[in-house]
N, C-alpha and C positions, 0 to 999 in steps of 0.2 A: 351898555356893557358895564360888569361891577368895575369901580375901581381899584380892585388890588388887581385886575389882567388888562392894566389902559398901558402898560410899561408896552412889555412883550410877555406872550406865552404861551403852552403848549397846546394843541387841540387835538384832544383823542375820536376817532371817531369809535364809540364800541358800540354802534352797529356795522360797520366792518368787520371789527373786532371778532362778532359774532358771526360772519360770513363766513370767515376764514376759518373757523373752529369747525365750523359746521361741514364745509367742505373738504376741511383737512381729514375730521370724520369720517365722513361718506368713503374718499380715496384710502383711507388707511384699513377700516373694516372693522377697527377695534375700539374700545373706550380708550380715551385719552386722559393721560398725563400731562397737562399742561404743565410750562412753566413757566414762573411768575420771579422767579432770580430777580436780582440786581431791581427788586418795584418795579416788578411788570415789567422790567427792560427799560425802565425809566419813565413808565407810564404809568405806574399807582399802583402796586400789587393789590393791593384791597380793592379795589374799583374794579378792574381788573377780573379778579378770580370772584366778584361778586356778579359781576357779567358772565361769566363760563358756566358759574353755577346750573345758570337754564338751563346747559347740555347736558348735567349729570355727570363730570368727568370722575373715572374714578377716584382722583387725588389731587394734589398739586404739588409741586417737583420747586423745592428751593435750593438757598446753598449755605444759609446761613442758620445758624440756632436765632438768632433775632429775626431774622424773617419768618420763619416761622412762627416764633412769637407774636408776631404783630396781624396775622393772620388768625392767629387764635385770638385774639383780643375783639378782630373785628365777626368774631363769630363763625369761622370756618369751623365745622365740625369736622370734611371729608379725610383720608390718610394727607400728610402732609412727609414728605421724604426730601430729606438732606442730604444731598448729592456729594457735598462736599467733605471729606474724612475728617471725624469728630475726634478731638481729643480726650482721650477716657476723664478728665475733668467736666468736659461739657455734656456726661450721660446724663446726670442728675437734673439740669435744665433741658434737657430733650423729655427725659421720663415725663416731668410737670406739665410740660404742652402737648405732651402723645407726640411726642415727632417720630417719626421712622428713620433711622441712620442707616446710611450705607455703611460696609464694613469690609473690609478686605486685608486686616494684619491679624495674626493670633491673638496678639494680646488686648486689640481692639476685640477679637469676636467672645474672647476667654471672659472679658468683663462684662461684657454684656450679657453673656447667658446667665448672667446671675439676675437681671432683670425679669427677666419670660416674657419679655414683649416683642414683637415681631421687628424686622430688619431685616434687609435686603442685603444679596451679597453684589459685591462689587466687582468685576471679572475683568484683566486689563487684557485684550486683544490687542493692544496697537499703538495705544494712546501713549503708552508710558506714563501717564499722571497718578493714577491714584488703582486700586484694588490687587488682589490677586493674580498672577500671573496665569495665562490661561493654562501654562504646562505642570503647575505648580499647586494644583487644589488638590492634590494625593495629598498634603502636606497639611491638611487643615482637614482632612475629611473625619478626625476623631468629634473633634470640637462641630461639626454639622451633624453627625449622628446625636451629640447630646441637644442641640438647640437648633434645630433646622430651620434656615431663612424662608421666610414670608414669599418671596423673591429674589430673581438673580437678572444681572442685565451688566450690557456693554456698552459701548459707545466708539460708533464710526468715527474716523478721525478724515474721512474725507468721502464722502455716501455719493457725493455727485459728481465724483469722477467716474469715468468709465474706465479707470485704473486697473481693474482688479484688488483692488484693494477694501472694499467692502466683500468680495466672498470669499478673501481668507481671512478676514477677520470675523463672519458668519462661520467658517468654516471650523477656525478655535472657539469662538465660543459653544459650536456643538460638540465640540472633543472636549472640553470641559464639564459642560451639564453630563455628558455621556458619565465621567468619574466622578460625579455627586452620587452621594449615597440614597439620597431623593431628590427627583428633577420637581425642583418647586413651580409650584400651582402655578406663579406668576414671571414671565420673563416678558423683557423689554430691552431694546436694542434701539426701534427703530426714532431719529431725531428727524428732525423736517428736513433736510436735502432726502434723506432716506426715505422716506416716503412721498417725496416730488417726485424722485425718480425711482420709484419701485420696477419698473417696464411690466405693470400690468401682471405680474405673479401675486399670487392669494397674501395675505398676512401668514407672516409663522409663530410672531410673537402675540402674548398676552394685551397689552397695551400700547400703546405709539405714545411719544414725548416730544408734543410740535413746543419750540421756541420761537423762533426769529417768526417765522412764517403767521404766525397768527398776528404777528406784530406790524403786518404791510411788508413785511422783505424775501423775494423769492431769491432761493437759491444760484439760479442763473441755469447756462449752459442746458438750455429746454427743458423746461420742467415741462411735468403732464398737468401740473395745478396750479395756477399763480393766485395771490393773493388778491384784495382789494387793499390801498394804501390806508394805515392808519392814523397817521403824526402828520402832525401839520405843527408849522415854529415859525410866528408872527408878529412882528413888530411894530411899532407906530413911529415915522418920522418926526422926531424932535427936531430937526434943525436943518437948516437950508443954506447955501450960503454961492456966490460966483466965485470962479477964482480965474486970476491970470493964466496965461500963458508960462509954462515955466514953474509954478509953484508946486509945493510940494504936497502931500496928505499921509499922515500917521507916521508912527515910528521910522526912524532910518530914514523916512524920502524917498521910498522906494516906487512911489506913485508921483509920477513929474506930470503934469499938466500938460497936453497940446494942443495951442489955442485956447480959448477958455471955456470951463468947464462949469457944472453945477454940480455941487454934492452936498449931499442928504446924510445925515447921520440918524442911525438906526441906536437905540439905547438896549444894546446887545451885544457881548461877547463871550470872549475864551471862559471867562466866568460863570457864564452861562450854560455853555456846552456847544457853542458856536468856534469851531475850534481856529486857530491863530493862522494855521499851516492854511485857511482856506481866504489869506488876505491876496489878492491880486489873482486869483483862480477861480471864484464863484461866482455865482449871479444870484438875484433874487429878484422878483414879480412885485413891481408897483405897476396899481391898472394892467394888471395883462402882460406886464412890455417886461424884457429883461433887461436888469440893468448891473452892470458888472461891480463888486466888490474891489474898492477904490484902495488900495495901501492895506498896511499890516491889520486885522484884525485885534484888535484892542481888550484889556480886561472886562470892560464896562460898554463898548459902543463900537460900533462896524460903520464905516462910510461906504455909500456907494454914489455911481456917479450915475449921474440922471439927465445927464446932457440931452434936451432935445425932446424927453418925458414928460408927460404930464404930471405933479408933485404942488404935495401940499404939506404943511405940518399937519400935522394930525391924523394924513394916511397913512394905511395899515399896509404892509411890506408882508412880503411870504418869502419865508426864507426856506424851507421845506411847505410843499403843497401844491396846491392848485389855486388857481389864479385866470380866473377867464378861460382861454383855453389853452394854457401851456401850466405846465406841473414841473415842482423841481423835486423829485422823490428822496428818499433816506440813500440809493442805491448811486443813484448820480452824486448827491453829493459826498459820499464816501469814494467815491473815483478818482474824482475833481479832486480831494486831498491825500488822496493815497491809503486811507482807512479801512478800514472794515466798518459795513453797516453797524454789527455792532456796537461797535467806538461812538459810533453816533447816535444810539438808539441811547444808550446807557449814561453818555455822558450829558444827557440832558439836566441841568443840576436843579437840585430843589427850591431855588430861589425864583424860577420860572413856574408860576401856576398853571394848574391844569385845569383846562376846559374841558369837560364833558359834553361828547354831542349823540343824538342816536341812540338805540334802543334803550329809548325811554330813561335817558340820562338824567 
């Protein structure tokens, strides 16, 4: 193994990666939008959307004017759309990298038709975060007769619930398009719980915008598609040591000893993206066997206690993954802390290198 990943560090698998594209694919009907936000979700946007490549998606879906940057840098040619509402300062570095801006204020869409480049409009059904109100595009439709968006799209603020709450937000955004002056070419709506749980209806929109899900994390509450896992977060034991009966481990004391005990220290923490809240809650996979997370999770290094476990310095700990035949996925240990996968996918930090495994990595 090279030595800058003998610490701890990530392992992608993007042949998974490509599984789940491909059958996000298949189930949604349409070309895909991936998105590659926050680096891949913390997996390497450029590694990443150079792997999706092979599907042909039609674009890739960020949130940042530097992330797109950094995509154009590594030779993305495909549409590249910024999700995130740009400040009319930041048109002129969108213009330079062709970025696509979402757009949903006047004075945002006023500035930009002096451009003539295409842009997507932003349609708020639900979410309250960012575009146009879906009852409220009478109000903007001067400014779409002179500069018609490329595309319009929405976004579920909850697809896998069986709520009702996705088809009244389908519902405004077809009373919406209904008062555009022209229903653009391209509309997109659907994110990954929305298309886990379609219940087997056709596509209605132009393209689908899998996140999480291509990333190993299913939505939950029965999906019709589940993922293959992609993240794996692996450590090597530095240190071994017995302890009394009675003693203490980490911060506070909050791990008391009964009888005595063995713990292993892991050169991994909250630093890392191993987050703090998950000290005296988690387990992690040395040989196969679980061994629970000893005392507070630390800047720099996590104990765990290995009483009774086989352990050596130098073995390698799975702190998300698979391990013989038990697995600790993104989904569990987001439980275990109270988190959102998310949280966890993303706050993997850049001092943890990434391992590439699979197609042809």
């Amino acid at each position: 193994m090279h030595s800058l990943i003998r610490r701890a560090w990530v392992e992608v698998d993007l042949g998974a990666l490509l599984r789940n594209a491909t059958a996000f694919a298949t189930h949604a009907g349409v070309p895909l939008l991936p998105m590659v936000k926050a680096d891949g979700y913390g997996l390497g946007a450029v590694r990443v959307a150079r792997a999706l490549e092979r599907l042909a998606p039609w674009g890739f879906g960020v949130a940042t004017i530097a992330e797109g940057e950094e995509l154009r840098r590594a030779s993305i040619t495909r549409p590249i759309v910024v999700f995130t509402p740009l400040l009319t300062g930041d048109f002129d570095a969108a213009i330079r990298s062709q970025l696509t801006p979402t757009l949903g204020t006047r004075e945002a869409i006023e500035r930009w038709r002096e451009t003539e480049r295409p842009w997507h409009l932003s349609i708020d059904t639900g979410m309250s975060r960012a575009g146009v109100s879906w009852d409220c595009v009478d109000g903007i439709r001067d400014l779409l007769i002179e500069h018609a968006p490329e595309g319009a799209f929405t976004h579920f603020h909850s697809a896998e619930r069986s709520d009702g709450s996705r088809a009244l937000q389908e519902q405004r955004f077809d009373e919406a398009l209904a008062r555009l002056p022209v229903r653009p070419a391209m509309l997109h709506a659907e994110n990954s719980p929305a298309v886990e749980h379609r219940g087997g209806r056709p596509p209605r929109w132009s393209v689908a915008r899998p996140g999480i899900f291509l990333y190993g994390v299913s939505s939950g509450n029965t999906p019709e598609i589940r993922p293959d896992p992609v993240v794996g977060l692996r450590a090597r034991v530095v240190d071994l040591r017995n302890i009394p009966d009675g003693d203490t481990v980490s911060y506070g004391g909050t791990y008391r000893a009964v009888g005595e005990r063995r713990i292993a220290t892991l050169p991994v923490g909250y630093a890392d993206g191993y987050r703090r809240v998950l000290g005296n809650r988690a387990s992690v996979l040395v040989r196969g066997r679980r061994a629970p997370v000893a005392g507070v999770v630390t800047m720099d290094m996590t104990m765990i206690d290995v009483t009774g476990l086989p352990c050596e310095i130098g073995d390698v700990a799975t702190l998300i993954g698979a391990d013989g035949d038990d697995r600790i996925d993104v989904a569990e240990l987001a439980e275990v802390g109270g988190l959102s996968p998310y949280e966890v996918l993303t706050g993997l930090r850049g001092r943890l290198p990434r391992r590439y495994v699979g197609a042809e990595s």
